[in-house]
C-alpha positions as CSV (number, residue, x, y, z in Angstrom):
1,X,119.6,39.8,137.6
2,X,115.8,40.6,138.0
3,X,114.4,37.4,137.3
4,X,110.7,37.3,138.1
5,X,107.9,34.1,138.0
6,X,104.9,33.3,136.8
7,X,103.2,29.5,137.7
8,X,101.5,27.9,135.2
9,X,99.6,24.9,135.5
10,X,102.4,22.7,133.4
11,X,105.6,24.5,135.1
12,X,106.6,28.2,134.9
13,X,107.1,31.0,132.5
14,X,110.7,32.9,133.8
15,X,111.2,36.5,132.6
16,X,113.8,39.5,133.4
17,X,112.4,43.1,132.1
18,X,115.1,45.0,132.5
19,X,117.5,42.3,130.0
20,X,114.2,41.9,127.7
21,X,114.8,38.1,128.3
22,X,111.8,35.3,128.7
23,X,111.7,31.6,128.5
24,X,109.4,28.6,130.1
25,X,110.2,25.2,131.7
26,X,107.5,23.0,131.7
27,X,106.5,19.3,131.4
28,X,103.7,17.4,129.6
29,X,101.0,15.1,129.4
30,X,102.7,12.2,127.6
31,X,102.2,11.2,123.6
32,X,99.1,9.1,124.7
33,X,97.4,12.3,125.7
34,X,97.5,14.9,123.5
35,X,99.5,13.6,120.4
36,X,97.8,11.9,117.3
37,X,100.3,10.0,115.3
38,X,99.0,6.8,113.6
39,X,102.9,6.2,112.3
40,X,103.5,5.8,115.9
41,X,100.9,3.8,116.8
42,X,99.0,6.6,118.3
43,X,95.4,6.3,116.7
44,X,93.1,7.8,118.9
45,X,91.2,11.4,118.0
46,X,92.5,14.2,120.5
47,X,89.0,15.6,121.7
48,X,90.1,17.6,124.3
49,X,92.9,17.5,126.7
50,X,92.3,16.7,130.3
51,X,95.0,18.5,132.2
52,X,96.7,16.1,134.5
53,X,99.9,16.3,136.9
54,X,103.1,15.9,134.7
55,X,106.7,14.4,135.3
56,X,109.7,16.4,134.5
57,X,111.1,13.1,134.6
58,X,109.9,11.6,131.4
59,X,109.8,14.6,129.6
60,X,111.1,18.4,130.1
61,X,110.8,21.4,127.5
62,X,112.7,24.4,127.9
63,X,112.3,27.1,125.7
64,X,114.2,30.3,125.2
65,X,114.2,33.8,123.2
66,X,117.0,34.1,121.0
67,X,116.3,38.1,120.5
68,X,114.6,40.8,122.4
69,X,111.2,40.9,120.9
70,X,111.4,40.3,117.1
71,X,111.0,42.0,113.8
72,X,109.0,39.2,111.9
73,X,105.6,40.6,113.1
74,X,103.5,37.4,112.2
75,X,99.7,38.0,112.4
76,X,98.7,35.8,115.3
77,X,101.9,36.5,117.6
78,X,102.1,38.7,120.6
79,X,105.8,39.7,120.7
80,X,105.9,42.5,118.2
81,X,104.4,44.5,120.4
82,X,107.5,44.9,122.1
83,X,109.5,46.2,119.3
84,X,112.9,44.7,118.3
85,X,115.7,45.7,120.5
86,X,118.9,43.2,119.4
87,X,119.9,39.6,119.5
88,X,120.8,37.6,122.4
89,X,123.9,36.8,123.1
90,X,125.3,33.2,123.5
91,X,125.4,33.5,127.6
92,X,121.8,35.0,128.0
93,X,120.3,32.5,125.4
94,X,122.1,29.9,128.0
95,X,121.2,31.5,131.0
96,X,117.4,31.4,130.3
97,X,118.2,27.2,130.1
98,X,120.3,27.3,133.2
99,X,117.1,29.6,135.1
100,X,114.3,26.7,133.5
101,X,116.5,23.8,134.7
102,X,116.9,25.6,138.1
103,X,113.5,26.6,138.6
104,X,112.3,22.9,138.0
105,X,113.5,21.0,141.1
106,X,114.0,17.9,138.9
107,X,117.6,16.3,138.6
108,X,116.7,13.5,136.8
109,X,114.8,13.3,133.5
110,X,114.5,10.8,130.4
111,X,114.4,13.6,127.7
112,X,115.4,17.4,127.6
113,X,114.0,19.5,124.5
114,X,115.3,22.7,124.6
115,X,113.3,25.1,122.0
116,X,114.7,27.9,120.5
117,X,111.4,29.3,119.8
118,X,109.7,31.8,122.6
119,X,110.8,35.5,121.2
120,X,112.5,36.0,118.2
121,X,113.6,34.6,114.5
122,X,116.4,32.4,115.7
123,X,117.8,32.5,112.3
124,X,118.7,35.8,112.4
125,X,121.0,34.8,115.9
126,X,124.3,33.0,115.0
127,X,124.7,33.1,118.7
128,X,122.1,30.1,118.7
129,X,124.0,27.8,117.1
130,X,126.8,28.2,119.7
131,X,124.2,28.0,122.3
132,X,123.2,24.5,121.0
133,X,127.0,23.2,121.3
134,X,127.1,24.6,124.9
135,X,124.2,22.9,125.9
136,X,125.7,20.5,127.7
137,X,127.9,22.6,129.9
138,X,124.4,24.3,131.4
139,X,122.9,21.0,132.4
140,X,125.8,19.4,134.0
141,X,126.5,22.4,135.4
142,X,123.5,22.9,137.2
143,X,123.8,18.9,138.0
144,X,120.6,17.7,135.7
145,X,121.3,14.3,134.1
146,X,119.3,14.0,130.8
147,X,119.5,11.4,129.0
148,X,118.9,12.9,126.1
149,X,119.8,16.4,125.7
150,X,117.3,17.8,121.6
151,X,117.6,20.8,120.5
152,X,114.6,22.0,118.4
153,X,115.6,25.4,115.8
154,X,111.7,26.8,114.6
155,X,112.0,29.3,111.6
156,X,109.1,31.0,110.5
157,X,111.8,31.5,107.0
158,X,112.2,35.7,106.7
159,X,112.7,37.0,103.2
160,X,115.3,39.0,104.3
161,X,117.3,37.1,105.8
162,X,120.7,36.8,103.6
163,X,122.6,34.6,106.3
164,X,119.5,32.3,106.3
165,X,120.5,29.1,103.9
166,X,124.3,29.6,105.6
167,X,122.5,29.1,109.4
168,X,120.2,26.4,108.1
169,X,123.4,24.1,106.5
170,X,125.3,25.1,110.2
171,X,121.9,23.7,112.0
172,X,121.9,21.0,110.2
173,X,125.2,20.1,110.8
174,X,124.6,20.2,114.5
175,X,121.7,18.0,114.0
176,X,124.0,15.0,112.6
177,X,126.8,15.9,114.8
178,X,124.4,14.4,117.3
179,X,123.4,11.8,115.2
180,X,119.7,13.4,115.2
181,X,119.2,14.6,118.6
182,X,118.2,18.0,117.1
183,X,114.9,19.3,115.4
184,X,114.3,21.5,112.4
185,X,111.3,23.1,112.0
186,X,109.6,25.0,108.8
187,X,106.3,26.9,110.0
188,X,104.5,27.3,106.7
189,X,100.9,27.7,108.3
190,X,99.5,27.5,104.9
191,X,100.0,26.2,101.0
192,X,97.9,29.5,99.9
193,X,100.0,32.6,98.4
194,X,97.6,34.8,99.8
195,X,96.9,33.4,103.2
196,X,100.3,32.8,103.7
197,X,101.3,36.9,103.0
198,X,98.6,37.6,105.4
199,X,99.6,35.2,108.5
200,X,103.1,36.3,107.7
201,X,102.5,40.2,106.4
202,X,104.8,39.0,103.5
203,X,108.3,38.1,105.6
204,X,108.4,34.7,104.6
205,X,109.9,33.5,101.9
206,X,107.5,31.8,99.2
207,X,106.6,28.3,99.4
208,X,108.9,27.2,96.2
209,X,112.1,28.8,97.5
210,X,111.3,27.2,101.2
211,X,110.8,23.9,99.1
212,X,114.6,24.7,97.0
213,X,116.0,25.6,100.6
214,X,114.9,21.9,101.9
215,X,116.2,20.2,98.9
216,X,119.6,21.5,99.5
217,X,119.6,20.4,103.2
218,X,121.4,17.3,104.2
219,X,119.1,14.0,104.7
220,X,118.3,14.0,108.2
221,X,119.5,12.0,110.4
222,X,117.3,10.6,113.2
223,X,114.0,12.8,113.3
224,X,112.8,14.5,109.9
225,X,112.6,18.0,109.5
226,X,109.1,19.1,110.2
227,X,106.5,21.3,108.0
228,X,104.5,22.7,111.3
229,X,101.1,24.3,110.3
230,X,99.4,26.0,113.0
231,X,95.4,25.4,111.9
232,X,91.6,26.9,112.1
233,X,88.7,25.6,110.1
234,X,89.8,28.7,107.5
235,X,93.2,27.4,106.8
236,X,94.3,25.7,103.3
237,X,96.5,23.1,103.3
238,X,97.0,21.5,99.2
239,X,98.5,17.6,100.6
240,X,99.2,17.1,96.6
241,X,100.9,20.8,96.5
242,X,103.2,20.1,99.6
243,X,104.1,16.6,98.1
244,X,105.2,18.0,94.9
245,X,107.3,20.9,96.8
246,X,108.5,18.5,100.2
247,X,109.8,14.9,99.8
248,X,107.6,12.9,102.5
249,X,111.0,10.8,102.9
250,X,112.7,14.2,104.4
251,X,109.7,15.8,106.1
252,X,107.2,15.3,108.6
253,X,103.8,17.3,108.9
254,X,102.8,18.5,112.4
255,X,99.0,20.1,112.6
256,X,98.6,22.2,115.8
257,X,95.8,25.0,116.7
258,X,96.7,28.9,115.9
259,X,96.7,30.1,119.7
260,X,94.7,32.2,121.8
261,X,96.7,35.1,121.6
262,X,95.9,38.6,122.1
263,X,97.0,39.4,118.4
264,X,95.3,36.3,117.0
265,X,92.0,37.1,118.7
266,X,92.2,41.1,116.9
267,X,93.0,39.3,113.5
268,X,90.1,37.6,113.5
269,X,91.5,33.8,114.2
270,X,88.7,31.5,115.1
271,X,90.2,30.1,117.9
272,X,87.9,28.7,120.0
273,X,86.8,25.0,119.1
274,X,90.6,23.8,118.2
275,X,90.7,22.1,121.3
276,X,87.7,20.1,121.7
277,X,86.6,19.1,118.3
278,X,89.3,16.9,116.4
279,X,87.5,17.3,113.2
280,X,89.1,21.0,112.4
281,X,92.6,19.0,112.1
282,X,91.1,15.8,110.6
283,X,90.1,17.4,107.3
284,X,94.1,18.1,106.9
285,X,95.4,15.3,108.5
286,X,93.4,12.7,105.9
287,X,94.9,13.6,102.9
288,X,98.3,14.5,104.5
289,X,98.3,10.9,105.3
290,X,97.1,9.9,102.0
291,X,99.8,11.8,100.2
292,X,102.5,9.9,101.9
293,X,103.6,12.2,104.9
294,X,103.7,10.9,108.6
295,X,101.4,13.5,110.8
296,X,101.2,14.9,113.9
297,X,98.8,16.5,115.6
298,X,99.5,18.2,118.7
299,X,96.7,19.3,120.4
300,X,97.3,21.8,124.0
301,X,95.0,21.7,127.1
302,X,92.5,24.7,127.9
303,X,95.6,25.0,131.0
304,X,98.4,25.3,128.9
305,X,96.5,27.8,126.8
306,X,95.8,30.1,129.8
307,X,99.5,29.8,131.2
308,X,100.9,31.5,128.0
309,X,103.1,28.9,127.7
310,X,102.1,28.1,123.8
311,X,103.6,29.8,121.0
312,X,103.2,33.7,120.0
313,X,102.4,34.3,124.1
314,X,105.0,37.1,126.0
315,X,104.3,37.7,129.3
316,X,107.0,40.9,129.0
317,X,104.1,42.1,126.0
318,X,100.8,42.0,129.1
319,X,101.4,45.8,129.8
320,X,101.7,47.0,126.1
């Protein structure tokens, strides 16, 4: 194995180029700091995000490619550029979490998230699923005791994918299993036909069969499933359209910025006040509320821009 390392100010992005594998283990600032969530008593307008040392032992997030590049080729993500060269299987999905955990000389920790979300549709990977069950094997394994052990599943929904309701139902399934230490999450970026086939170049399914699709699922148990919408000032977000299509007693709203990636930056994303001025997610986040949904809004320091670390970043893409 060829495993090479890059710091970043939060923890470290891992990466082997000859396997086409890549995956991060970092910490964060706590809830306080750069989470607004007035259903969690967590009132106060994110402004900025001063970075600040952070403890592995409250909090750790690993996250892992389930394929080698990907073939979804969203508008504002970086990994297409490497092409799509297979799935992972179940033992290199699992040995990116065993490389994280080893490369973040912590033993101890409150709460381990482990992300299926840095390269790749994981919906397209069975192997995932298995990879979630096995979880626990890797951390005791490598002798980390987490209290809580959540696997999060983020699908960007592809059109094309006929195995997609099937992997959803197995996901979901895990999730109870666990009695909720799991996450599901929809990115739907946008309510708008148009804006969506753009951010998406028309892989995603449409909004009403995403809706039909979430309707079948099991009730959650534990955390609702959660409608992510990465934001500008451009972005339409219809609270009284996503009501009608999402029960707000199933699903959860999360607001974050579209990142600084190389691809978002040559699409035209205005991406540069999202993490100062609150006001860009405010103007969504009102009449989510009002509509009945619980919202988050996650909000990344400058640092954890500049690591990579945030979604639609590959460090195996920097030479393409």
């Amino acid at each position: 194995m060829t495993w090479e390392f890059k710091d970043v100010p939060t923890g470290v992005v891992f990466y082997d180029r000859q396997r086409m594998l890549e995956g991060v283990s970092v910490g964060d600032y706590g809830k306080e700091n750069n989470i607004k969530a007035d259903f969690l008593g967590l009132s106060n307008e994110i402004n900025g995000v001063k970075h600040s040392a952070i403890n592995l032992q409250e909090k750790w997030v690993v996250t892992v490619s389930t394929q080698k590049g990907c073939q979804c080729n969203c508008d504002f993500c970086d990994v297409p550029k490497l092409g799509f060269h297979g799935n992972l299987s179940t033992d290199e999905i699992l040995d990116q979490v065993w490389v994280g955990l080893e490369s973040g000389q912590c033993r101890d920790t409150k709460r381990l998230n482990v992300h299926f979300a840095r390269m790749g549709e994981p919906t397209y990977n069975d192997y995932v699923l298995s990879a979630a069950v096995g979880l626990r094997t890797v951390v005791k394994f490598v002798k980390v005791n987490a209290a809580i052990i959540h696997p999060v599943v983020s699908t960007m929904l592809p059109a094309n994918n006929p195995e997609l309701r099937q992997f959803l139902q197995e996901w979901c399934d895990i999730k109870n299993r666990r009695r909720g230490e799991a996450g599901l999450q929809f990115s739907i970026q946008s309510t708008d036909k148009e804006q969506r086939r753009q951010i998406f170049n028309g892989l995603s399914l449409p909004l009403d069969e995403i809706a039909e699709i979430g309707r079948s699922l099991p009730p959650p148990v534990g955390r609702k499933y959660t409608l992510n919408f990465a934001v500008t000032a451009d972005s339409i977000i219809d609270a009284d359209k996503l009501k009608k299509l999402f029960n707000p007693a199933r699903f959860i709203v999360k607001l974050t910025p579209i990142h600084q990636t190389h691809t978002a930056l040559a699409s035209g994303y205005d991406v540069g006040t999202s993490y100062e001025k609150f006001d860009i997610y405010s103007k969504f986040e009102k009449p989510l509320i009002a509509a009945g949904f619980e919202v988050i809004v996650f909000v990344p320091s400058k640092e954890e821009e500049d690591g990579q670390i945030t979604c639609g970043n590959a460090i195996l893409t920097e030479a393409l």
